[in-house]
C-alpha positions as CSV (number, residue, x, y, z in Angstrom):
1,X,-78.4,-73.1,-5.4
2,X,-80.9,-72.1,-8.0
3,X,-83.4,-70.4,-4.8
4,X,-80.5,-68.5,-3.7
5,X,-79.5,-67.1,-7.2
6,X,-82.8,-66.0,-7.5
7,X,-83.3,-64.4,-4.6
8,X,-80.0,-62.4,-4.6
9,X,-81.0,-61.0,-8.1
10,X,-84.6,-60.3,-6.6
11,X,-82.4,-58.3,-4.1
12,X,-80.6,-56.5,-6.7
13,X,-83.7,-55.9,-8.5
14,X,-85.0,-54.5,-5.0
15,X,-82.5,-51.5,-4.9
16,X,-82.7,-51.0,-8.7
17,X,-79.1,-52.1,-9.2
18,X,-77.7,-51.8,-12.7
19,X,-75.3,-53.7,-14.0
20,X,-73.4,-50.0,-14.4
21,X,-73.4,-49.4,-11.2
22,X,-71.6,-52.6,-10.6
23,X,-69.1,-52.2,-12.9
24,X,-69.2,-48.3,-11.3
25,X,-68.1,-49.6,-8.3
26,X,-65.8,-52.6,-9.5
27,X,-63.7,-49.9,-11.6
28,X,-62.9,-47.7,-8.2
29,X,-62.3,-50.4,-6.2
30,X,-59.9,-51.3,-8.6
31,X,-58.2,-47.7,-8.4
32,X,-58.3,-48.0,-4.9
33,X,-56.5,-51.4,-4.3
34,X,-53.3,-49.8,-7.0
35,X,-53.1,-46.8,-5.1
36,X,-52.6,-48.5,-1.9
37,X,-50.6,-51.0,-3.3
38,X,-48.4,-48.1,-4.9
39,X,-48.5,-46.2,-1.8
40,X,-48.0,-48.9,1.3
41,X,-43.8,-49.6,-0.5
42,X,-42.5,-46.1,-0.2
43,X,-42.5,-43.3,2.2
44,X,-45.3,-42.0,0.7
45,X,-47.2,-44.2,3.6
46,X,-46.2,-42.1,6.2
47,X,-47.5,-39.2,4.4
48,X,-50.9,-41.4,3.7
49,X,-51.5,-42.4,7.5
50,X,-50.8,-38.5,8.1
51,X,-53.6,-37.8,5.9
52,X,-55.9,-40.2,7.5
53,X,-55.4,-39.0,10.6
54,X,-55.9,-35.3,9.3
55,X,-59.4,-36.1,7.8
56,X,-60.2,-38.1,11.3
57,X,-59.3,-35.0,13.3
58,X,-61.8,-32.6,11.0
59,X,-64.9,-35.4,11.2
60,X,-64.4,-35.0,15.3
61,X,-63.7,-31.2,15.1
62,X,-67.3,-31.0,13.0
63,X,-68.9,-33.5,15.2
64,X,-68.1,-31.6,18.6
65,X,-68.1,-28.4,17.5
66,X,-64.9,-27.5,18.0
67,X,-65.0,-24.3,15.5
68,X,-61.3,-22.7,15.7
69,X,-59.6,-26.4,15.1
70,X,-62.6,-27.4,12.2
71,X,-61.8,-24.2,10.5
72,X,-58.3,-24.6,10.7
73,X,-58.2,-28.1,9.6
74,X,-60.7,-27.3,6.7
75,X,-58.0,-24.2,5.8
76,X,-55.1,-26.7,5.7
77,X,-57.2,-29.5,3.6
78,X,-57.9,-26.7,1.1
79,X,-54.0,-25.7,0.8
80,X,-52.7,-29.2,1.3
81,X,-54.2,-30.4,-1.8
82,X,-51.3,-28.6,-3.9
83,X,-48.8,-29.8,-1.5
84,X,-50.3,-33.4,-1.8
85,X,-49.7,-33.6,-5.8
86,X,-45.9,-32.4,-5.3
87,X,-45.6,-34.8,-2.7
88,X,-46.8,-37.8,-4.2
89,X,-45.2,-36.8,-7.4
90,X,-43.1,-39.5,-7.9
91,X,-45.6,-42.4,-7.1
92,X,-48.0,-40.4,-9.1
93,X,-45.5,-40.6,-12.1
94,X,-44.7,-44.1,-11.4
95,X,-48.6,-45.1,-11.7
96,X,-49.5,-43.3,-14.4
97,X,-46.0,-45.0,-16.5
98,X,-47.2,-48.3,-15.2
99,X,-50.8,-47.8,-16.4
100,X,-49.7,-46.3,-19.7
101,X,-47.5,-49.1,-20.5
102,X,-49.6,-52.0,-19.3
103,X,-52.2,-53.6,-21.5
104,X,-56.1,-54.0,-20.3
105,X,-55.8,-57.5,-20.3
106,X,-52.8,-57.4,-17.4
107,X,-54.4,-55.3,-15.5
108,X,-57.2,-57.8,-14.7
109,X,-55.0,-60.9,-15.3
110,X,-52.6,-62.6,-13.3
111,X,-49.0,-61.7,-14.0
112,X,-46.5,-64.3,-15.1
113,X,-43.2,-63.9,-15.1
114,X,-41.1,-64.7,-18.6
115,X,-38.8,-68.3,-18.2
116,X,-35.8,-66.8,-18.1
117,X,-36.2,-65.0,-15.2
118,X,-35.8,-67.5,-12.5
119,X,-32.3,-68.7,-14.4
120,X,-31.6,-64.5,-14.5
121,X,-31.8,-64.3,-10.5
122,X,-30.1,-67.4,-10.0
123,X,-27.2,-65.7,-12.2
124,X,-27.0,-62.9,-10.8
125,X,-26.4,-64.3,-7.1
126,X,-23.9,-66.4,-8.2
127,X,-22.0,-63.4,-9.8
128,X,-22.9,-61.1,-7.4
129,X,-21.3,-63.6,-4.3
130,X,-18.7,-63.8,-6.3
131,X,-18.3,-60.0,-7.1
132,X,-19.0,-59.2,-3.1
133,X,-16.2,-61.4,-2.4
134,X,-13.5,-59.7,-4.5
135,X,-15.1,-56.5,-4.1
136,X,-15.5,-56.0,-7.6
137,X,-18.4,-52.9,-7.8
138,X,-21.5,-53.7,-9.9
139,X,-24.6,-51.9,-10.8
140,X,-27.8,-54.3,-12.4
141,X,-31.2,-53.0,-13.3
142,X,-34.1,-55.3,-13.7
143,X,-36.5,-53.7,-15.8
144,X,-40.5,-54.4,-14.9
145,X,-43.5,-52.9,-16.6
146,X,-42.0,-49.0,-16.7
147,X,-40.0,-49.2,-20.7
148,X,-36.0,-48.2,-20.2
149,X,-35.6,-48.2,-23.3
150,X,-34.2,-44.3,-23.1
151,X,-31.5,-46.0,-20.4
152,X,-30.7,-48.5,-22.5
153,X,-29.9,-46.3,-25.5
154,X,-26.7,-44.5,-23.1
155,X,-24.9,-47.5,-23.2
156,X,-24.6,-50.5,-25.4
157,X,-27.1,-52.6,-26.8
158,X,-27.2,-56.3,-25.9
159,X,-28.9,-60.0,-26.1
160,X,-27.6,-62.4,-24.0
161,X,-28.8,-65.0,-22.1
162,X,-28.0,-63.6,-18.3
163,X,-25.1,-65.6,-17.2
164,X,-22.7,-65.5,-13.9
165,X,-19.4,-65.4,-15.4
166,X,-20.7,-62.7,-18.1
167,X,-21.5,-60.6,-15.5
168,X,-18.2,-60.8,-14.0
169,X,-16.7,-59.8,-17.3
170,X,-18.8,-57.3,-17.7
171,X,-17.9,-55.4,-14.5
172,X,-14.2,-56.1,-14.4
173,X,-13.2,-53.3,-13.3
174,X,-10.6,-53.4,-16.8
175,X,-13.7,-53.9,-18.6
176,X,-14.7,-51.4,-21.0
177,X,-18.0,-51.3,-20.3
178,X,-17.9,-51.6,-16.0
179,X,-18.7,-48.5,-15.0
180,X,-22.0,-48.3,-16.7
181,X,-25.5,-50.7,-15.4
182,X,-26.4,-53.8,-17.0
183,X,-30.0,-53.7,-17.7
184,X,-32.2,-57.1,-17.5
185,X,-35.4,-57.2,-19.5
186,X,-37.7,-60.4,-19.3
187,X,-34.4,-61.9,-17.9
188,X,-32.0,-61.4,-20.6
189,X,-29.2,-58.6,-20.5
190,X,-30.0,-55.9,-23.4
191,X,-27.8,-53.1,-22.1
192,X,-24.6,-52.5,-20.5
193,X,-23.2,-49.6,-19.9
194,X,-25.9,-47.4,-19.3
195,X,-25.9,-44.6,-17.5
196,X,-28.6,-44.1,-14.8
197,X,-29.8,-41.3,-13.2
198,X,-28.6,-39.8,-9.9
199,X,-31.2,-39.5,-6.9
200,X,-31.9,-36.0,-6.3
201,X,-32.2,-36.0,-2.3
202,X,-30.0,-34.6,-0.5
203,X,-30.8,-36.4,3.1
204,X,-29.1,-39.7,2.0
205,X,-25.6,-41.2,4.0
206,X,-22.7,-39.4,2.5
207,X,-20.5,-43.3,2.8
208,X,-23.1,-43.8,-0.4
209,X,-21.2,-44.0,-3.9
210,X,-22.2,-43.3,-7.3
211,X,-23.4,-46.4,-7.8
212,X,-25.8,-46.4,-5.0
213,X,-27.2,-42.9,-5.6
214,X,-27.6,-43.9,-9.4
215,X,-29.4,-47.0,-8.2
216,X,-31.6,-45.3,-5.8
217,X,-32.4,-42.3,-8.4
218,X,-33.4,-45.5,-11.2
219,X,-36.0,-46.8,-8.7
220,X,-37.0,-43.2,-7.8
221,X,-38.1,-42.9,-11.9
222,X,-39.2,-46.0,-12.5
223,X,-40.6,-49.4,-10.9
224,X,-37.5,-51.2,-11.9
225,X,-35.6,-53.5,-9.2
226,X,-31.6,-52.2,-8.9
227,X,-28.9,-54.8,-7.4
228,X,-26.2,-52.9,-6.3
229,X,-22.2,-54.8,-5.0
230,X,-20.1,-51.9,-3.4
231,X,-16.8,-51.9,-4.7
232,X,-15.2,-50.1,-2.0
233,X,-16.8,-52.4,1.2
234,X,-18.4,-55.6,-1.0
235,X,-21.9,-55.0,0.0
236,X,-25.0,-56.0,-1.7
237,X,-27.7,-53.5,-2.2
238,X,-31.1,-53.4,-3.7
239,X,-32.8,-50.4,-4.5
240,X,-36.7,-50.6,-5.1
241,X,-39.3,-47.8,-5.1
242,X,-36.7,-45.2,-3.9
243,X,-36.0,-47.3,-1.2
244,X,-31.8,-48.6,-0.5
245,X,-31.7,-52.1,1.7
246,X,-27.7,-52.6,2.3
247,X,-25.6,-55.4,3.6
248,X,-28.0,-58.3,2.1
249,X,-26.2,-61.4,2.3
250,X,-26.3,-63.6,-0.8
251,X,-29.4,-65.9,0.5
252,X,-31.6,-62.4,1.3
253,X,-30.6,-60.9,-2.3
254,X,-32.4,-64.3,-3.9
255,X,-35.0,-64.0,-1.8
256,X,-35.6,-60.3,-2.1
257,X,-35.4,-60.7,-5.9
258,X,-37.6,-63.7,-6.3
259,X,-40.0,-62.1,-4.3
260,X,-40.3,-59.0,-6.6
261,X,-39.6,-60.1,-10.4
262,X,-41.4,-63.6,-10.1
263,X,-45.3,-62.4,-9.4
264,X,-46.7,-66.1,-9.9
265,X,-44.8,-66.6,-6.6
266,X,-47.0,-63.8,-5.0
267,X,-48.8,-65.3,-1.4
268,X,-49.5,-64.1,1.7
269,X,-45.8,-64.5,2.8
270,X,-44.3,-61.9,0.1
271,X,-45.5,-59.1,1.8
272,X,-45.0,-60.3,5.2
273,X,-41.3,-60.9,3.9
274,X,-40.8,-57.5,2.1
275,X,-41.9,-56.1,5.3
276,X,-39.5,-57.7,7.4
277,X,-36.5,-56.5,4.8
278,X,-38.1,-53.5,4.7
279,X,-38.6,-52.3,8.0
280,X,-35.9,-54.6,10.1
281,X,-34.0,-52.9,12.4
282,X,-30.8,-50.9,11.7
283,X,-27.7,-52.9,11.6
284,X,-29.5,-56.7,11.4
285,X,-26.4,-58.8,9.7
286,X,-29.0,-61.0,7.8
287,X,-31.5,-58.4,6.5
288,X,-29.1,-55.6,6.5
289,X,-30.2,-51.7,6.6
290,X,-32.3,-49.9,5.3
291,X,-32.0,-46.4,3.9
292,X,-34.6,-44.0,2.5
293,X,-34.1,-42.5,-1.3
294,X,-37.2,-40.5,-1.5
């Protein structure tokens, strides 16, 4: 063991490596992983893949000296880059809020998710079946490492202890407070109320509410996690990233929430799972449908 450290800093020492250059290239590898990880959950892969495919097409124009297309292509790089920061403007905004309000330490640490959290999503299915049933309309933001704090402040403040039949008070459609969102932070309620704002695109299903466009336009702004019960039809929705899924049944909403507010959970199946209630096919009665906010 001692032999082989040796002769891999002998190698280093070869190619007059630095430990600068290390941390150099530890720092952008770093930048690269978030910015795929930020990119590969919303549309804005679609546009990525395009991209690649772009910059392919130039290397091959220059390689074979195809002229016209390679100046062409180089033109539209040149101009595209404008069009690529209005774009990407909301991920760009949503990974600039999570880096500002994330400490160094997280960002090379292991996330772990508060106690109460795990008792929060049990909750919340529990009221949420309940509410789907009755088709009593609900609107519940789970805040992550983007601050609501300006949300919070349009409604009224709370500290409870998240809590089925508090919920179900709480959106009672004689309630005071019902037509507002509940707001979850570190899994305790601390708004309810609150007023949310709409999404701004004008492409999404006109059968979707105010609920569900206020939902979809929270997740557009921030990273939070927004569980949505129609009150017209009893549906469940989650809104993440932009991004609607409808129709979950009770078992999916668990397993959709676990999977995104409990990151010492995080394996190799979370992402094969988000994909699969992600990209299932329109009209699947367990995974439901999903519908693009962005």
């Amino acid at each position: 063991m001692t032999e082989l450290l040796r002769g891999m800093w002998q190698y280093i020492l070869t190619f007059n490596i630095s430990i600068f250059d290390v941390l150099d290239v530890a720092i952008i590898a770093y930048i690269v992983y978030r910015v795929l990880m930020l990119v590969q959950r919303s549309r804005a892969a679609q546009v990525a893949k395009a991209i690649l495919l772009l910059l392919v097409a130039l290397g091959l124009s220059y390689l074979l000296q195809l002229r016209v297309i390679n100046f062409v292509l180089s033109r539209m790089v040149e101009m595209g880059t404008l069009a690529l920061v209005v774009v990407f403007q909301p991920e760009i905004r949503r990974f600039l809020e999570q880096l500002g309000s994330s400490r160094l330490g997280d960002m090379f640490s292991r996330e772990e998710a508060p106690p109460d959290v795990e008792n929060a999503i049990t909750q919340t299915v529990q009221a949420y079946t309940s509410l789907s049933k009755d088709k009593v309309g609900a609107l519940m933001v789970f805040e992550r490492k983007v601050p609501l704090d300006d949300i919070i402040k349009t409604g009224t403040m709370l500290d409870s202890t998240v809590a089925a039949e508090l919920l179900k008070n709480l959106f009672w459609n004689k309630a005071p407070l019902h037509d507002g969102a509940v707001i979850v932070r570190n899994g305790h309620i601390v708004g309810a109320g609150c007023v949310l704002p709409l999404s701004g695109n004008v492409n999404l299903s006109r059968d979707l509410g105010m609920r569900h466009r206020a939902g979809i336009g929270m997740s557009e702004n921030s990273d939070a996690v927004v569980a949505i019960v129609s009150e017209e039809t009893g549906s469940i929705s989650v809104a993440v990233n932009g991004m609607l899924k409808r129709h979950l049944a009770p078992e999916t909403l668990e397993r959709l929430l676990r999977n995104e507010l409990l990151p010492q959970e995080e394996s190799s199946s979370k992402s094969s799972i988000l994909t699969s209630l992600f990209k299932s096919k329109k009209g699947d009665k367990d995974d439901g449908e999903e519908v693009h906010g962005k």
